[in-house]
Each structure stands twice: as C-alpha cells, then as structure tokens.
mmCIF file as Biopython writes it, N, C-alpha, C and O atoms, coordinates in Angstrom:
data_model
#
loop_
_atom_site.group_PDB
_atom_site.id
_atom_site.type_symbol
_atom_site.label_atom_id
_atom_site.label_alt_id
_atom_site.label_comp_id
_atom_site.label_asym_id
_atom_site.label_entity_id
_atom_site.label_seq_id
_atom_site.pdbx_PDB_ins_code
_atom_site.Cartn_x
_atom_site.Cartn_y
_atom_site.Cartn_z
_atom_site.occupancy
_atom_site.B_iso_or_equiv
_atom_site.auth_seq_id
_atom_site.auth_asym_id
_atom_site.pdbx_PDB_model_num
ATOM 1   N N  . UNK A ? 1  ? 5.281   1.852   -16.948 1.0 0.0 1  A 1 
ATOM 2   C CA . UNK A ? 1  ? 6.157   1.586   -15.803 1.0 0.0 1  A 1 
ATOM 3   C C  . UNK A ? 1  ? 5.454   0.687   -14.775 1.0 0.0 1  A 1 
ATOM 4   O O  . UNK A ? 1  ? 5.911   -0.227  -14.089 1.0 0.0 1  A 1 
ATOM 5   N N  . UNK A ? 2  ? 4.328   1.153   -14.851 1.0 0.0 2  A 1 
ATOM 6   C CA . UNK A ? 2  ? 3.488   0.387   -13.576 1.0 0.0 2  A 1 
ATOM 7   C C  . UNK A ? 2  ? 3.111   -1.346  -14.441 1.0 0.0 2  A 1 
ATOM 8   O O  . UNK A ? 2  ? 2.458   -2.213  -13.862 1.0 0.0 2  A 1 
ATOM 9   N N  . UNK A ? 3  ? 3.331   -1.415  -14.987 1.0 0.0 3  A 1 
ATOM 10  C CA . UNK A ? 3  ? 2.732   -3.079  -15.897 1.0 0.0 3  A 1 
ATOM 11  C C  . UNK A ? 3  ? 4.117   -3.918  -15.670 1.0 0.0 3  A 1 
ATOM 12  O O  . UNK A ? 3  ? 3.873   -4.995  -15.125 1.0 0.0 3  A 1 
ATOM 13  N N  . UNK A ? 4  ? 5.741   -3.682  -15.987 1.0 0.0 4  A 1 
ATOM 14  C CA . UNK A ? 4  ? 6.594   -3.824  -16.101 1.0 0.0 4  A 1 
ATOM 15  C C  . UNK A ? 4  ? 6.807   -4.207  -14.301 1.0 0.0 4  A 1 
ATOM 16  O O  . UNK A ? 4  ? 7.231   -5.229  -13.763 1.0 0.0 4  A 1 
ATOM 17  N N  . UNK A ? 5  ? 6.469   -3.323  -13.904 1.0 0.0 5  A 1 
ATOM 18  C CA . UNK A ? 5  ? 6.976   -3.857  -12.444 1.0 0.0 5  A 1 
ATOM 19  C C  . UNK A ? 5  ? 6.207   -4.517  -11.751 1.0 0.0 5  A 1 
ATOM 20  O O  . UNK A ? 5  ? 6.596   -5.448  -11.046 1.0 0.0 5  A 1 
ATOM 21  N N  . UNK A ? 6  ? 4.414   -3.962  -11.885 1.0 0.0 6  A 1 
ATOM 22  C CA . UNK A ? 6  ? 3.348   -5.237  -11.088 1.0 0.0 6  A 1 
ATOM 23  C C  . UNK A ? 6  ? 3.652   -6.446  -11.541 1.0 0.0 6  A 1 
ATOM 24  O O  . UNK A ? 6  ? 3.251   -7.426  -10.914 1.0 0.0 6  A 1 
ATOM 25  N N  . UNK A ? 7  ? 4.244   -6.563  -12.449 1.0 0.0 7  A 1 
ATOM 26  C CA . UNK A ? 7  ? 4.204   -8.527  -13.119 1.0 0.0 7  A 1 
ATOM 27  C C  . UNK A ? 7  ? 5.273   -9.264  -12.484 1.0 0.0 7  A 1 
ATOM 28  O O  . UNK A ? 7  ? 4.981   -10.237 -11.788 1.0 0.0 7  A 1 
ATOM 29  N N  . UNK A ? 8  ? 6.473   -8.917  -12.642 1.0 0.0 8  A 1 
ATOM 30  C CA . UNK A ? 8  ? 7.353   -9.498  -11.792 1.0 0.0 8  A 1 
ATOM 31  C C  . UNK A ? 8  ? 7.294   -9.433  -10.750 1.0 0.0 8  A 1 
ATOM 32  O O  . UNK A ? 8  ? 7.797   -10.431 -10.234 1.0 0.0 8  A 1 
ATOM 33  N N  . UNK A ? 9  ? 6.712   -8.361  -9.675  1.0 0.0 9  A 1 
ATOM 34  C CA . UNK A ? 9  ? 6.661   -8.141  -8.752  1.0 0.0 9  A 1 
ATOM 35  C C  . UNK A ? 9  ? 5.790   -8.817  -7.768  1.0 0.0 9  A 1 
ATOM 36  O O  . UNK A ? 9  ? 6.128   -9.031  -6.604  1.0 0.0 9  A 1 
ATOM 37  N N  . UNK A ? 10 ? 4.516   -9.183  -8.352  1.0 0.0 10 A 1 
ATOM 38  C CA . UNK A ? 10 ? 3.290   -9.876  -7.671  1.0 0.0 10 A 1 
ATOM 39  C C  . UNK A ? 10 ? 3.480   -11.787 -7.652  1.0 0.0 10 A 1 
ATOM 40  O O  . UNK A ? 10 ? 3.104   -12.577 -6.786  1.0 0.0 10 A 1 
ATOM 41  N N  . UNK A ? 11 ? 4.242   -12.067 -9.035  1.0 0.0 11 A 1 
ATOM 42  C CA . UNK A ? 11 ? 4.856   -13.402 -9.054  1.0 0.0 11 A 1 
ATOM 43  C C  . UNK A ? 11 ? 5.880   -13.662 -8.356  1.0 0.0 11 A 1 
ATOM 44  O O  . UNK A ? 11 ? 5.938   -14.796 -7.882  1.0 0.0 11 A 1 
ATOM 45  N N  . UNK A ? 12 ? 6.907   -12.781 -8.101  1.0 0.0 12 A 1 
ATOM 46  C CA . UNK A ? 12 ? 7.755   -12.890 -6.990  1.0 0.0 12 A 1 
ATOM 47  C C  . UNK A ? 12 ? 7.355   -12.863 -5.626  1.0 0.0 12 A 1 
ATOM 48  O O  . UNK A ? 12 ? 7.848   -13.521 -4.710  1.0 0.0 12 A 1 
ATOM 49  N N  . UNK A ? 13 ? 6.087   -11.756 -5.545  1.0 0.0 13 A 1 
ATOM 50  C CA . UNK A ? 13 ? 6.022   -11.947 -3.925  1.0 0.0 13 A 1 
ATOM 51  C C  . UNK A ? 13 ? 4.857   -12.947 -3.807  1.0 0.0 13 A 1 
ATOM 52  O O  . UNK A ? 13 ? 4.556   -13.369 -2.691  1.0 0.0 13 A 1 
ATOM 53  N N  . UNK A ? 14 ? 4.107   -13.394 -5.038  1.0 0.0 14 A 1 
ATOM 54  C CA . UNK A ? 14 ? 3.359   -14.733 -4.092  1.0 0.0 14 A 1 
ATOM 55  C C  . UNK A ? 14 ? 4.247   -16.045 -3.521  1.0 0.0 14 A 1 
ATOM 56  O O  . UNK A ? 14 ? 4.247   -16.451 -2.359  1.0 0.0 14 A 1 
ATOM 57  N N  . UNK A ? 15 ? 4.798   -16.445 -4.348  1.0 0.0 15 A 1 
ATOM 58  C CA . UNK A ? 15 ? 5.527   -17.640 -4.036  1.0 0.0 15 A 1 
ATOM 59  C C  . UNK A ? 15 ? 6.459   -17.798 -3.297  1.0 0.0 15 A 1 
ATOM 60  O O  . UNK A ? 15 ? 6.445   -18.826 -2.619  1.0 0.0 15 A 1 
ATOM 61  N N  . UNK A ? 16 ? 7.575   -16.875 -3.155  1.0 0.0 16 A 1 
ATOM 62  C CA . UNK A ? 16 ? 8.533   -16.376 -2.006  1.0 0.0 16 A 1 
ATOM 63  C C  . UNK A ? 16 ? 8.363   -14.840 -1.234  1.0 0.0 16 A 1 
ATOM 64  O O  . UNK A ? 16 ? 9.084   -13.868 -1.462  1.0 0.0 16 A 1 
ATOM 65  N N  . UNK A ? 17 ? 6.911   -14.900 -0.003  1.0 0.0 17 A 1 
ATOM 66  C CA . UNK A ? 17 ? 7.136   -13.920 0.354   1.0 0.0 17 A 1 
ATOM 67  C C  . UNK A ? 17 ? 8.571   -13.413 1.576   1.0 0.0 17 A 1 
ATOM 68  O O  . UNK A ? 17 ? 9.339   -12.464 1.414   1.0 0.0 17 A 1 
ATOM 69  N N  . UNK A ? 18 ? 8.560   -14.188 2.494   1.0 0.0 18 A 1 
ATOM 70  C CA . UNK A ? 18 ? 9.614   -14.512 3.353   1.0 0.0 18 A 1 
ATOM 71  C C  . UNK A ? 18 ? 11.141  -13.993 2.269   1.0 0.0 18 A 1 
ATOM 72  O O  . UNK A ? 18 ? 11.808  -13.076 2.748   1.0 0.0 18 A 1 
ATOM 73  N N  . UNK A ? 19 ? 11.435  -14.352 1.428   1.0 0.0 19 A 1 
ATOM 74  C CA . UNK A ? 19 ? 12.662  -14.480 1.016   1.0 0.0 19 A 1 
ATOM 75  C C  . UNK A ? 19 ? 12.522  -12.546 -0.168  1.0 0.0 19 A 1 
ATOM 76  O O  . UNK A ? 19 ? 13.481  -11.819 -0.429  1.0 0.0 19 A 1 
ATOM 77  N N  . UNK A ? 20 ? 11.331  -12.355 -0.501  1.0 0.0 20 A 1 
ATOM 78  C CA . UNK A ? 20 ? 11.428  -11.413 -1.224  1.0 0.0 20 A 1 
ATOM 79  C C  . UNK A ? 20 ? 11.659  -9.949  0.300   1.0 0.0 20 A 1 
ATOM 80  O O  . UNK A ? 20 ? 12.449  -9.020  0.470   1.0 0.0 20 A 1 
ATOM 81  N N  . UNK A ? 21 ? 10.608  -10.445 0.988   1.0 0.0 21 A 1 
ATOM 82  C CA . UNK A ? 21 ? 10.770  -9.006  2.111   1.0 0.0 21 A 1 
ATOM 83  C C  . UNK A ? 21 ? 12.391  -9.184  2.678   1.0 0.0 21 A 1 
ATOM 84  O O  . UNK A ? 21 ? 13.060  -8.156  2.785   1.0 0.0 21 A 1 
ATOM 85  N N  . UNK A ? 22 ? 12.969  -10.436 3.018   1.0 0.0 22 A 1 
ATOM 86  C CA . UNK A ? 22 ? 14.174  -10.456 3.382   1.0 0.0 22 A 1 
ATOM 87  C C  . UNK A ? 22 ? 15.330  -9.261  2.508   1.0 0.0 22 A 1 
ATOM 88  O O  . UNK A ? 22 ? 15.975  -8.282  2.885   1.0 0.0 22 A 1 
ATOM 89  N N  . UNK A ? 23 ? 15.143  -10.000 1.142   1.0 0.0 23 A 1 
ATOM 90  C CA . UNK A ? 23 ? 16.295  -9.203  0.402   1.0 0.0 23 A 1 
ATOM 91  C C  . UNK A ? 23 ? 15.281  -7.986  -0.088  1.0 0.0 23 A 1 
ATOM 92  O O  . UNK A ? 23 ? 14.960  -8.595  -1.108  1.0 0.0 23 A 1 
ATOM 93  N N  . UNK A ? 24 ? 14.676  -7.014  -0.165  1.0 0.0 24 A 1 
ATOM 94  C CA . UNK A ? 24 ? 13.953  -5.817  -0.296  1.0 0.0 24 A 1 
ATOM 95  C C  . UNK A ? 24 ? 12.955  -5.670  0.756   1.0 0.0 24 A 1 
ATOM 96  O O  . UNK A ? 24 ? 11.810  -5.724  0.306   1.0 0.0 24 A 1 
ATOM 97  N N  . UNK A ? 25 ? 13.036  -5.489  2.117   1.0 0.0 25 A 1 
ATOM 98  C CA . UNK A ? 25 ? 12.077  -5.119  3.248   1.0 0.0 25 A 1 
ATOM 99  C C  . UNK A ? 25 ? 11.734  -3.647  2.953   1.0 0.0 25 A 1 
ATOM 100 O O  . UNK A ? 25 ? 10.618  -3.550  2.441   1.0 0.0 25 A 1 
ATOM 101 N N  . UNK A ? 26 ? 12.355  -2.504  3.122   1.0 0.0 26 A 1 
ATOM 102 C CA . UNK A ? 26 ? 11.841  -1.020  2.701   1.0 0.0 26 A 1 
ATOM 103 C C  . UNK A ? 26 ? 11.005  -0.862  1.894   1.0 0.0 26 A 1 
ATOM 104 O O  . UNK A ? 26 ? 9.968   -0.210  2.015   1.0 0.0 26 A 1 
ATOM 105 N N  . UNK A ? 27 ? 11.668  -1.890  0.314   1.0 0.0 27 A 1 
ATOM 106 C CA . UNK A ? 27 ? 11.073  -1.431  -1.007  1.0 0.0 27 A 1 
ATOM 107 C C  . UNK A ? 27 ? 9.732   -2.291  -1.132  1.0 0.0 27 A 1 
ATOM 108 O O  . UNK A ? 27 ? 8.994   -1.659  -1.888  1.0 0.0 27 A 1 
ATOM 109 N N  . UNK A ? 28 ? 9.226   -3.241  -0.791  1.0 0.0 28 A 1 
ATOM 110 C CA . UNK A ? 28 ? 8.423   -3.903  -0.739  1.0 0.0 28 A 1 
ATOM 111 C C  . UNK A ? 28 ? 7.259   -3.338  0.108   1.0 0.0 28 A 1 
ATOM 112 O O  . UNK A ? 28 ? 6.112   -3.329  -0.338  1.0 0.0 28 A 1 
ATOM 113 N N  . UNK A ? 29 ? 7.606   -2.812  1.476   1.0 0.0 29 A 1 
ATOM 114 C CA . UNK A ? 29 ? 6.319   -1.850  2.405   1.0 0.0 29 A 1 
ATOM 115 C C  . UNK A ? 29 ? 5.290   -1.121  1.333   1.0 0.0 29 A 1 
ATOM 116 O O  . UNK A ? 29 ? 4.087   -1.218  1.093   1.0 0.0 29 A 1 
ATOM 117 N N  . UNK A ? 30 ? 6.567   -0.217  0.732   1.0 0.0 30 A 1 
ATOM 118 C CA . UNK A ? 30 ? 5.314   1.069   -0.214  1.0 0.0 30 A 1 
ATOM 119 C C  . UNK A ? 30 ? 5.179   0.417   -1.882  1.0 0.0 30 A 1 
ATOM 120 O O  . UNK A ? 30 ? 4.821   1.075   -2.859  1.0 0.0 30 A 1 
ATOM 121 N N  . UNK A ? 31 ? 5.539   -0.926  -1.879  1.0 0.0 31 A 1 
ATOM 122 C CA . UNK A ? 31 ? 5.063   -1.454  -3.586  1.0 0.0 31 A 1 
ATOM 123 C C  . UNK A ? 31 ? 3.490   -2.179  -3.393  1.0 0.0 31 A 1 
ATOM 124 O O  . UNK A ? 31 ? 2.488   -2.295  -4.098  1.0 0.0 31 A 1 
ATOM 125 N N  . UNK A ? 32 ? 3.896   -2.578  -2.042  1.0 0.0 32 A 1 
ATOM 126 C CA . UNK A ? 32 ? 2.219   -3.424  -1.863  1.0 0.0 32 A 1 
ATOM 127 C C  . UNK A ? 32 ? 1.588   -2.380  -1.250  1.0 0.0 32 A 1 
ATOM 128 O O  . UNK A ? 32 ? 0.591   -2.107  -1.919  1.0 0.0 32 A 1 
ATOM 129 N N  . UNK A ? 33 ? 1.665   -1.832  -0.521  1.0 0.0 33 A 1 
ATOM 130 C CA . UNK A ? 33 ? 1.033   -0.285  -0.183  1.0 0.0 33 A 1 
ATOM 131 C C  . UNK A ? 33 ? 0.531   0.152   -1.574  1.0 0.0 33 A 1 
ATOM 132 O O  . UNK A ? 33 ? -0.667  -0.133  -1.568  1.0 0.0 33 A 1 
ATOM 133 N N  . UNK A ? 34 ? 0.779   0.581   -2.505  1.0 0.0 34 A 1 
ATOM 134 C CA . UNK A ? 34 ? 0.580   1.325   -3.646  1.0 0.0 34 A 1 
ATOM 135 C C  . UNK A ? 34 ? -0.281  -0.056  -4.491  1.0 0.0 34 A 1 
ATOM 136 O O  . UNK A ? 34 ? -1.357  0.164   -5.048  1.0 0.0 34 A 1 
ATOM 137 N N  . UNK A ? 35 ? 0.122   -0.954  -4.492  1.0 0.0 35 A 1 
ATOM 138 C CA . UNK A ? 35 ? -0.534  -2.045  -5.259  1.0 0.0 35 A 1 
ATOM 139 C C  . UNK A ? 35 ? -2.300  -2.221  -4.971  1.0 0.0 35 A 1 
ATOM 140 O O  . UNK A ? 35 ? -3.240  -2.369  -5.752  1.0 0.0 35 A 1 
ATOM 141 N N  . UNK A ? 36 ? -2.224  -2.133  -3.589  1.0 0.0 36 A 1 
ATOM 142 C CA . UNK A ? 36 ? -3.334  -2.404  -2.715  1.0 0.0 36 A 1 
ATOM 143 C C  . UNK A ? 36 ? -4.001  -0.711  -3.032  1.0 0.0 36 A 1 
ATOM 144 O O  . UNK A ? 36 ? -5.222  -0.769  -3.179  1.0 0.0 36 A 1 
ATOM 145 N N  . UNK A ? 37 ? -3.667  0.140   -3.107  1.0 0.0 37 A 1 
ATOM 146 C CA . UNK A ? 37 ? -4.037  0.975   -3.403  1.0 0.0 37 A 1 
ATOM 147 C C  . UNK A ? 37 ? -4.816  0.972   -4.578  1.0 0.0 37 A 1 
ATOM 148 O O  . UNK A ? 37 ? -6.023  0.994   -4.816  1.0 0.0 37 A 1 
ATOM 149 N N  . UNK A ? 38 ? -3.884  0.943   -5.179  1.0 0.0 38 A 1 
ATOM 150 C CA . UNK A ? 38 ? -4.415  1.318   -7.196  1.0 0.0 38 A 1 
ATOM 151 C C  . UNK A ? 38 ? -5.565  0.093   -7.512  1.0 0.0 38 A 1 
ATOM 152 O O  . UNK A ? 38 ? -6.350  0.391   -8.413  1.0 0.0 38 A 1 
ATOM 153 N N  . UNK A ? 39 ? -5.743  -1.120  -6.945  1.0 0.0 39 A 1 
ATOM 154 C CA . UNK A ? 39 ? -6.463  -2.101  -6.960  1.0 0.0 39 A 1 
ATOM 155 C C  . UNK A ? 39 ? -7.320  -1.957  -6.863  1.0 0.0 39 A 1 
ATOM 156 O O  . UNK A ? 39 ? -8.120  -1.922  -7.799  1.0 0.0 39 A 1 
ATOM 157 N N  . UNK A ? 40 ? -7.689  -1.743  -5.254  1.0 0.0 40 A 1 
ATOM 158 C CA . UNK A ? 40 ? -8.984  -0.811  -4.465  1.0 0.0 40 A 1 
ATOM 159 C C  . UNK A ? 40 ? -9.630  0.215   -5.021  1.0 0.0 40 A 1 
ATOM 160 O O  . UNK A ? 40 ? -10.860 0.211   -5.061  1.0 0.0 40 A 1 
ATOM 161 N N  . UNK A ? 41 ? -9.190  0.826   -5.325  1.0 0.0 41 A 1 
ATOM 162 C CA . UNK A ? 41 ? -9.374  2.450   -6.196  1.0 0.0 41 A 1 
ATOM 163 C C  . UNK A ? 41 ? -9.645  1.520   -7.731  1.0 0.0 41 A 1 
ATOM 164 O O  . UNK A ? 41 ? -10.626 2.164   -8.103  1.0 0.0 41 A 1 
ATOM 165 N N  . UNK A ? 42 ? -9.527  0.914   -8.371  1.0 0.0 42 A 1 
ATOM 166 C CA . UNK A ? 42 ? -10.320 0.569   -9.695  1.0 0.0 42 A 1 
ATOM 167 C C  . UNK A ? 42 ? -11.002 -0.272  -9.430  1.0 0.0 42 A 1 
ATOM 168 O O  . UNK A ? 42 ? -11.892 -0.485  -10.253 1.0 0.0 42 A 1 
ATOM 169 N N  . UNK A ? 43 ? -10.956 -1.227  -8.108  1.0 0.0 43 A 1 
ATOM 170 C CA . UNK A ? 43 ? -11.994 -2.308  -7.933  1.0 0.0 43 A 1 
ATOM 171 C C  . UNK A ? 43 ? -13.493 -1.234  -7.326  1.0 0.0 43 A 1 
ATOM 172 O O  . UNK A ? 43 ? -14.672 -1.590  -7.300  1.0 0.0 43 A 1 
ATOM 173 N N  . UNK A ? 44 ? -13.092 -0.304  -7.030  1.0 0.0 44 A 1 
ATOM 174 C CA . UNK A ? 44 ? -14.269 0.391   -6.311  1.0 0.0 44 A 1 
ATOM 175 C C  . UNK A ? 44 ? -14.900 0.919   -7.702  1.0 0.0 44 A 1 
ATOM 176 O O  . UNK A ? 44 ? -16.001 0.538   -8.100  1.0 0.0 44 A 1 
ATOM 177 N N  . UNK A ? 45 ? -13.876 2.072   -8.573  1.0 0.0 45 A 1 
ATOM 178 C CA . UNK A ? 45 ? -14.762 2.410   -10.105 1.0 0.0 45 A 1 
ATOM 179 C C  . UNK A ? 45 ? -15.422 1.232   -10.635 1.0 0.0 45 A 1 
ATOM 180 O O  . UNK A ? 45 ? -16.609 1.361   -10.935 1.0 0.0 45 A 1 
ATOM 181 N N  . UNK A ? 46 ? -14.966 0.308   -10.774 1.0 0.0 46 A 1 
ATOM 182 C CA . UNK A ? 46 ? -15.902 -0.708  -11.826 1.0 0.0 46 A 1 
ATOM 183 C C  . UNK A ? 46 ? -17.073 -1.365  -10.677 1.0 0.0 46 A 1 
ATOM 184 O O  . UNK A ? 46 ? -17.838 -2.269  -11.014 1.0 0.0 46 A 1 
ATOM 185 N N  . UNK A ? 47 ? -17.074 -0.903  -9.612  1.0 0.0 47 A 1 
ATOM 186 C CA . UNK A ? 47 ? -18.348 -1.753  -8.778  1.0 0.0 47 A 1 
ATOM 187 C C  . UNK A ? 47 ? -19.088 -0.473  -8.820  1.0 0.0 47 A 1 
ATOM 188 O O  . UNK A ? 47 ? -20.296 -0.630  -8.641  1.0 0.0 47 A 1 
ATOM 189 N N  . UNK A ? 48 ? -18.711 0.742   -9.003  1.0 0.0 48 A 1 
ATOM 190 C CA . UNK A ? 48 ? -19.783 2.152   -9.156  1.0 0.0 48 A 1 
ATOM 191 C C  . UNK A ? 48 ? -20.575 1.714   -10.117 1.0 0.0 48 A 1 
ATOM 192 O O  . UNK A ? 48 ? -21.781 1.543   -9.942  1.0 0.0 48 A 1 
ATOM 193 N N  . UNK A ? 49 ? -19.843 1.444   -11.455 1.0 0.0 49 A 1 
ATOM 194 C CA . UNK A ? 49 ? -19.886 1.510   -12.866 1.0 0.0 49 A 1 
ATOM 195 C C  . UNK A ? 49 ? -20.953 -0.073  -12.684 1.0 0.0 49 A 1 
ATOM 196 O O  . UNK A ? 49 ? -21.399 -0.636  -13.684 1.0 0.0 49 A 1 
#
C-alpha cells in the first residue's frame, strides 16, 4: 500500500506543489507528515547500521 501511493504521490507533489495542496490540502498535511516520517526513521537505521 505504502509503494503504490509514495510513487504517484511524491511525482505529483514535486512538480505541481501549489496545484496538488489546492485540490487535496487535508490529505496532503498527514501524507508528507508520514512520508517525512518513515524516511527519517530508515534514514536514521541505515546511518546506525
């Protein structure tokens, strides 16, 4: 679930961010919230590692 939606999701919001928060402002707060999350949290394991 999470592969299916980061892909479209991260290509959509680089190139049109303005127009993606326009038509999804709510849903977009907690997708990059959570993105930035799960990122951080494996960018930190593999810099332990």
């Amino acid at each position: 679930m999470y592969g299916e939606t980061a892909t479209p999701a991260e290509i959509s919001d680089l190139p049109d961010t303005t127009q993606v928060q326009t038509e999804v402002t709510p849903q977009m707060i907690p997708l990059s919230l959570k993105k930035i999350l799960c990122v951080g949290l494996v960018s930190i394991e593999f810099s332990l590692r």
